[in-house]
VEXFI-826804 format. One record per residue (C-alpha): residue number from 0; x, y, z. Coordinates in pm, 1 decimal, decimal comma. Example, Ala and Ser with C-alpha at 12.3 -4.5 7.8 and 13.67 -1.06 7.14 Angstrom:
2
- pos	u	v	w
- 0	1230,0	-450,0	780,0
- 1	1367,0	-106,0	714,0
end
This chain:
87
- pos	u	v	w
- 0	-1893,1	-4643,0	3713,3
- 1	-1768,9	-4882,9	3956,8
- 2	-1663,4	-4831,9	4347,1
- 3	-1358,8	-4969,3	4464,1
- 4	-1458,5	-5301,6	4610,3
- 5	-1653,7	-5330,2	4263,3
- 6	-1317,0	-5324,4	4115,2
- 7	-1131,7	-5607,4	4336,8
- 8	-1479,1	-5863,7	4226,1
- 9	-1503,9	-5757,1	3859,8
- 10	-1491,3	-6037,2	3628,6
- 11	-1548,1	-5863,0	3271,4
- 12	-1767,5	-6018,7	3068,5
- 13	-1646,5	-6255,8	2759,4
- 14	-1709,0	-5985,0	2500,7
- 15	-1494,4	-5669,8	2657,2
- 16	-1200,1	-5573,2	2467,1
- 17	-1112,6	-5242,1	2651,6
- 18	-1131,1	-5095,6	2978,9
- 19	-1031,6	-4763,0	3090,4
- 20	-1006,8	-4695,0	3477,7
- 21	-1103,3	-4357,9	3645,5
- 22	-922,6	-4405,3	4005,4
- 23	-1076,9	-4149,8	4229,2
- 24	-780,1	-3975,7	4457,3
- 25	-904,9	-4019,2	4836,0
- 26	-628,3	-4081,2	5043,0
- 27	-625,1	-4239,6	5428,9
- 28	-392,1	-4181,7	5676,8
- 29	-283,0	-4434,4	5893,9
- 30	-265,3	-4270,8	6272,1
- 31	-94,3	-4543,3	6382,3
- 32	193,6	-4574,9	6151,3
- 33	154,5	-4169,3	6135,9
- 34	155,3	-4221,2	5775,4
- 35	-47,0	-4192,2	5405,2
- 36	-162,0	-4456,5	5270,9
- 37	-189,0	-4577,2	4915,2
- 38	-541,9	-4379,5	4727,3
- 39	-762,6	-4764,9	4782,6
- 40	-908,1	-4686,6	4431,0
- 41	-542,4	-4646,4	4304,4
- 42	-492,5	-4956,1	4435,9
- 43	-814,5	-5113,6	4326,2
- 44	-720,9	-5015,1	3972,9
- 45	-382,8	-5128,4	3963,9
- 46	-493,5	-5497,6	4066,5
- 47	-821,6	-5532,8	3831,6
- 48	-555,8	-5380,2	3560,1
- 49	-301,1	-5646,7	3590,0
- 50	-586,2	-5892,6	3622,8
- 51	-800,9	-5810,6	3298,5
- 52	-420,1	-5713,7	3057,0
- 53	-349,2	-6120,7	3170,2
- 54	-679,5	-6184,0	2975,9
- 55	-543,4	-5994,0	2684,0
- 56	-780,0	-5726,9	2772,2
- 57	-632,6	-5327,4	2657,1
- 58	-664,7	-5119,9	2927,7
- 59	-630,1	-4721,4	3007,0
- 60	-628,4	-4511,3	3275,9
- 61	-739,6	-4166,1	3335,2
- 62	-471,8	-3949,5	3546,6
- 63	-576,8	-3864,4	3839,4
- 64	-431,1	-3658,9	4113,9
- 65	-344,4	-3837,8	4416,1
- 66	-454,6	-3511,2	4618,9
- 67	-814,9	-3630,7	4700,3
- 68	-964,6	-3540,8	4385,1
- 69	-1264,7	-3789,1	4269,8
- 70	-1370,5	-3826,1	3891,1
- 71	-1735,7	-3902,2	4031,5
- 72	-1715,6	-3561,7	4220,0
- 73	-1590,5	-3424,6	3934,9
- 74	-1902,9	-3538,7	3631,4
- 75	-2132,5	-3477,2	3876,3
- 76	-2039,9	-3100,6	3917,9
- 77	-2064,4	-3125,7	3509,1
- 78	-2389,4	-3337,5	3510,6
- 79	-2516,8	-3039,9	3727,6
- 80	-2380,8	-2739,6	3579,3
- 81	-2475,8	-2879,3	3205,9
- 82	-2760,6	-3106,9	3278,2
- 83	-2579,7	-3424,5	3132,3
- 84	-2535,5	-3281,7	2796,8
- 85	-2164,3	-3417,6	2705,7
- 86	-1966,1	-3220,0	2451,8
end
């Protein structure tokens, strides 16, 4: 798992050959522009994607909807219900 501003810093080490992404869906809205903005871990994605595929680096990315949903919301309701078992 990585946060957001982990994602804009990441520098993968030499060895990684794959990454897939997990882009949580909080969303902001801008009060002054009276507008949404971009999910920041969409965004954080899509830039540490295009930065690691220039490396030749294989990438994937979980679908996520943009409707404030959050994959680490989401395991840990599993992790809880299950006790971490994965099946």
């Amino acid at each position: 798992m990585m946060s957001t501003s982990g994602m804009k810093r990441f520098i993968p080490p030499f060895e990684v050959e794959r990454i897939v992404g997990f882009p949580d869906g909080d969303i902001e809205f801008d009060d002054h522009k009276k507008t949404w903005r971009e999910p920041p871990g969409q965004k954080a994605w899509l830039s540490l994607e295009s930065r690691v595929q220039e490396e030749g680096i294989v990438t994937g990315m979980n679908p996520t909807e943009w409707n404030r949903t959050d994959p680490l919301d989401n395991w840990n309701d599993f992790y809880e219900r299950f006790g971490g078992v994965a099946a």
